[in-house]
N, C-alpha and C positions, 0 to 999 in steps of 0.2 A: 504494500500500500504506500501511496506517497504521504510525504509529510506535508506537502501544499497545503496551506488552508485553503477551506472549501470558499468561492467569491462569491457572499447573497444575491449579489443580482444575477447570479447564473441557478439558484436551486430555483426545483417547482413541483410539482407533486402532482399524480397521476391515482385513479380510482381506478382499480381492472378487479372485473369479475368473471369468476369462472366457474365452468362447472362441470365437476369432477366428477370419475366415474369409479374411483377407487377409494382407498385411505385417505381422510383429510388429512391424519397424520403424516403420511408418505409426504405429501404434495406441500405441508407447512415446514418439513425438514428441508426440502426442495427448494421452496422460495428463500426460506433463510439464508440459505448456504449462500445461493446466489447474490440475494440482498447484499451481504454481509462482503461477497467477494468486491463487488463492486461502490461500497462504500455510502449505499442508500442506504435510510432509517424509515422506518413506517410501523404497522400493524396490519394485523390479521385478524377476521371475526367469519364464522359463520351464521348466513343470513336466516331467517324463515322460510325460505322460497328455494331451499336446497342448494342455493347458490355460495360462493365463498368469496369474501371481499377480500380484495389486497390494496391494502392504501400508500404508496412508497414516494421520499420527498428526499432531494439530492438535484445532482448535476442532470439537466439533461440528456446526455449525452447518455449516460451511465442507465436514467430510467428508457430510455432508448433501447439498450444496450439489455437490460433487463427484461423487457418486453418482448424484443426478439430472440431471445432464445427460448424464453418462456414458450413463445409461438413455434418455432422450427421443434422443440422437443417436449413439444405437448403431448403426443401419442404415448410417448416414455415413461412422462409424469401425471399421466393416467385423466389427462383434462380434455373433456369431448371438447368445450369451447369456450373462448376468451374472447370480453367485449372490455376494451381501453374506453373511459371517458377520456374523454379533453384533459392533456396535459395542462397545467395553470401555472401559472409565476405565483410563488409561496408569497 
């Protein structure tokens, strides 16, 4: 990880839900891991509607970067499908 501080007028925060067809557990170790690599902070909650929220706030670049791979190795992590809200400036 780098030491750079992170610059506020670069974070922003993104809402993705998903809906998974496996362990939430599996898929909450999953998002972590990757959160974690790429140096976003956020939360996780499951919804009423069978759906799973992922809220994550960092560089964009990085929630970019989170999002797609989420997307390319979603079959893996057991997620039938992912709906990205509007990234937003934090």
């Amino acid at each position: 990880m780098s030491d750079e501080k992170t610059n506020p007028e670069n974070l922003v925060s993104a809402t993705i839900l998903v809906q998974l067809r496996n362990s939430k557990g599996d898929f909450y170790e999953y998002a972590s891991k990757n959160a974690m690599q790429l140096s976003l902070t956020g939360y996780s909650q499951n919804l009423s509607d069978g759906l799973y929220k992922v809220f994550v706030e960092g560089e964009k670049s990085s929630i970019q970067s989170f999002i797609g791979y989420m997307e390319m190795n979603k079959a893996f992590a057991g997620m039938d499908k992912i709906d990205v809200g509007d990234i937003m400036v934090s």
